[in-house]
NUVEX-161816 format. One line per 5 residues: number of its first residue (from 1); for each residue x, y, z of N, C-alpha, C. Coordinates in Angstrom, 2 decimals. Atoms other than C-alpha are relative to their C-alpha. Layout:
NUM = X/Y/Z/X/Y/Z/X/Y/Z | ...
//
This chain:
1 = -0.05/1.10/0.96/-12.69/2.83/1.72/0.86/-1.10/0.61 | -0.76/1.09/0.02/-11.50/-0.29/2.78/-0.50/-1.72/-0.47 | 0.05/1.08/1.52/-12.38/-2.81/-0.23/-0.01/0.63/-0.89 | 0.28/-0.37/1.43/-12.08/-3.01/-3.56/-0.82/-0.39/-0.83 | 0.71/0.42/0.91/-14.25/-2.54/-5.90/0.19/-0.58/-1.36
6 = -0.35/0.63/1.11/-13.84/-4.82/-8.96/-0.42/0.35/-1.17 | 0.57/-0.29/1.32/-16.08/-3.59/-11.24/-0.30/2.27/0.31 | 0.21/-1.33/-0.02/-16.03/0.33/-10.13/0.93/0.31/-0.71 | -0.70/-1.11/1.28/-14.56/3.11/-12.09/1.24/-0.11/0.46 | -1.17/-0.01/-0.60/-11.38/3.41/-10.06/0.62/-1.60/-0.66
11 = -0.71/1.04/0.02/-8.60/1.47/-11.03/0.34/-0.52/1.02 | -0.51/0.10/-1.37/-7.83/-1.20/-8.50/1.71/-0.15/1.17 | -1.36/-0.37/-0.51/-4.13/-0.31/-8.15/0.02/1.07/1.16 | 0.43/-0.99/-0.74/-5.67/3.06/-7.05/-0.49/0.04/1.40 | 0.83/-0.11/-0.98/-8.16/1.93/-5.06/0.60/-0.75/1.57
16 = -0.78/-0.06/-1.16/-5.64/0.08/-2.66/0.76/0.90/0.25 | -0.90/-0.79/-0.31/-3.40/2.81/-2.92/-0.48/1.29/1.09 | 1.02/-0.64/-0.42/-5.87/4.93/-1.55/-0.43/-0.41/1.59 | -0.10/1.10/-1.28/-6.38/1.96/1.42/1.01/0.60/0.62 | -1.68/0.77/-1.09/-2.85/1.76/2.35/0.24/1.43/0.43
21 = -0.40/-1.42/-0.62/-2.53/6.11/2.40/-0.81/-0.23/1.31 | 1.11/-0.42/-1.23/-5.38/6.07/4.70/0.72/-0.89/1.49 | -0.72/0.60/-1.14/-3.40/3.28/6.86/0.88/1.15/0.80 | -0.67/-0.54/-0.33/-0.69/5.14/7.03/-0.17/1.61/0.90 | -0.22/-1.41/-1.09/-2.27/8.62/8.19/-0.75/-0.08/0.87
26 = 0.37/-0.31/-1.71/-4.19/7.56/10.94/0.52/-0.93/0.82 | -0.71/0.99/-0.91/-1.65/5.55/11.99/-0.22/-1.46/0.00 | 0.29/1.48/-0.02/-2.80/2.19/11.76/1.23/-0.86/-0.32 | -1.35/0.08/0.60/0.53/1.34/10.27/1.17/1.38/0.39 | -0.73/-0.92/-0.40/3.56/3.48/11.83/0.96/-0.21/-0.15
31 = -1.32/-0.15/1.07/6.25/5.09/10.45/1.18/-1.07/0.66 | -1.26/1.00/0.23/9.54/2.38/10.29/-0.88/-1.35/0.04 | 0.39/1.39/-0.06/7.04/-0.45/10.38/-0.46/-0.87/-1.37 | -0.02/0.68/1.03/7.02/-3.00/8.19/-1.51/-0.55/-0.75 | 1.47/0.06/0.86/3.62/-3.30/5.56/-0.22/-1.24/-0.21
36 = 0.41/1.82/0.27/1.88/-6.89/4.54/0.88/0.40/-1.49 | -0.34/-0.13/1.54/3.85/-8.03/1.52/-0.73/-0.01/-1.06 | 0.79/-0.55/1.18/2.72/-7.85/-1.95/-0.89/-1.43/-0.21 | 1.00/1.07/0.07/1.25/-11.17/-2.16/-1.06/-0.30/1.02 | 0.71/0.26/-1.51/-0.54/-11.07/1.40/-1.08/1.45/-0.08
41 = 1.21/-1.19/-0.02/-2.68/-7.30/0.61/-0.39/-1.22/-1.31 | 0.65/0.67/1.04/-3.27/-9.47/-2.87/-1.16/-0.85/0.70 | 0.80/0.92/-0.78/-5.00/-12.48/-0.82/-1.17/0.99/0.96 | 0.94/-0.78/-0.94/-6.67/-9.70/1.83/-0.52/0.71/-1.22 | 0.86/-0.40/0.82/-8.01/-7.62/-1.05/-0.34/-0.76/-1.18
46 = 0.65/1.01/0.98/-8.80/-10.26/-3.72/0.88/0.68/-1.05 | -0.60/-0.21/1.68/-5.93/-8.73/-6.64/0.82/-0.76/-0.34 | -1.65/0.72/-0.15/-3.07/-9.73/-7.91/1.41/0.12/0.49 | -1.19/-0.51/-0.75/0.25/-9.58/-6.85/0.21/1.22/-0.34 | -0.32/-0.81/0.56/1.17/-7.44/-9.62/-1.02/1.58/0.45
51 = 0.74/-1.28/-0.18/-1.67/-5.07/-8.96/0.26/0.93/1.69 | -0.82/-0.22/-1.80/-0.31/-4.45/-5.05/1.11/0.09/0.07 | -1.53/-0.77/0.38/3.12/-3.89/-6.45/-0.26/1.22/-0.68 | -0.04/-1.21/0.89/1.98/-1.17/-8.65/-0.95/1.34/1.05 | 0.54/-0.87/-0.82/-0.12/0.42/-5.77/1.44/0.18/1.26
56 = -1.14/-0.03/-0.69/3.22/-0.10/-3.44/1.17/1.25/-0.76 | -0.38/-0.90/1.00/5.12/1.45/-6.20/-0.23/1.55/-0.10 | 0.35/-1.47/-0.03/3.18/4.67/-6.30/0.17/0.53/1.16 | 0.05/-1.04/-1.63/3.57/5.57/-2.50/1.40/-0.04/0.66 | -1.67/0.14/-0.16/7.42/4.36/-2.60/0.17/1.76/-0.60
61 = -0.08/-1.48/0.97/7.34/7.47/-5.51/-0.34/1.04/1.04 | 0.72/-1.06/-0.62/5.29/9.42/-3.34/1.04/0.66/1.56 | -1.02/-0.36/-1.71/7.68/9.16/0.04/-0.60/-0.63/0.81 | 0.82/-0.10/-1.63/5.19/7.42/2.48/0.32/-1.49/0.06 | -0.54/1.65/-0.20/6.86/3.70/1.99/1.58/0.13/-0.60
66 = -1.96/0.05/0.21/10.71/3.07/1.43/0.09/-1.95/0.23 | -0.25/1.44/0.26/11.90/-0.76/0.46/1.27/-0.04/0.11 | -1.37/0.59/-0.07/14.70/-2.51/1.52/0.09/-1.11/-0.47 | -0.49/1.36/0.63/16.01/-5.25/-0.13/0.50/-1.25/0.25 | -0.37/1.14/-1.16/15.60/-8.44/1.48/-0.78/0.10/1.12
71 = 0.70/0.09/-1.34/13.74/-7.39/4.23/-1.50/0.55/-0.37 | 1.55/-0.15/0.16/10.31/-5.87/3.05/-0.02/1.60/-0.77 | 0.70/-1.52/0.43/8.86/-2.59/2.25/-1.10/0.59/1.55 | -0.19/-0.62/-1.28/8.60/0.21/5.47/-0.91/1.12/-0.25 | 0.56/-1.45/-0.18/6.31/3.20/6.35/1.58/0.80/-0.12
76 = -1.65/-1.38/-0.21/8.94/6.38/5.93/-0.73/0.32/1.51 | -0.01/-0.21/-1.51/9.41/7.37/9.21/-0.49/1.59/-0.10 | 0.86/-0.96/-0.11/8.44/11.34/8.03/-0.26/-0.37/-1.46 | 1.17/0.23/1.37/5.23/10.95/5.50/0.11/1.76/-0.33 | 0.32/-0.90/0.45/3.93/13.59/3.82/-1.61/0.39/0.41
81 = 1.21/-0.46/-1.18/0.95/15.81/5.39/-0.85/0.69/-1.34
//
């Protein structure tokens, strides 16, 4: 999956969240590196900000992103397998 569908069943908080895991486990994005901010996946996937904070949000929860304050939001350096 890499778009979102607007009118599919999936919510599209999900459906990037879903994106950005998949970044993260085949590497495309590596651990300590810094992710597009929340307004810049908005613009590349067509949502809103808010909706790319709340998919950011769930994978902070999860362990596989970590935010610093001031500087961005980071792959964790160990994800989860």
């Amino acid at each position: 999956m890499s778009s979102i569908f607007h009118k599919g069943p999936l919510p599209r908080y999900y459906q990037l969240k879903e994106i950005m895991s998949e970044k993260i486990s085949t590497g495309e994005w590596k651990p300590g590196g810094l992710i597009p901010s929340e307004r810049e996946l908005g613009e590349q996937y067509g949502i809103s900000r808010m909706t790319a904070r709340q998919a950011i949000t769930e994978l902070v929860n999860e362990g596989l992103l970590f935010r610093e304050q001031g500087k961005g939001t980071f792959v964790s350096r160990i994800t989860q397998q």
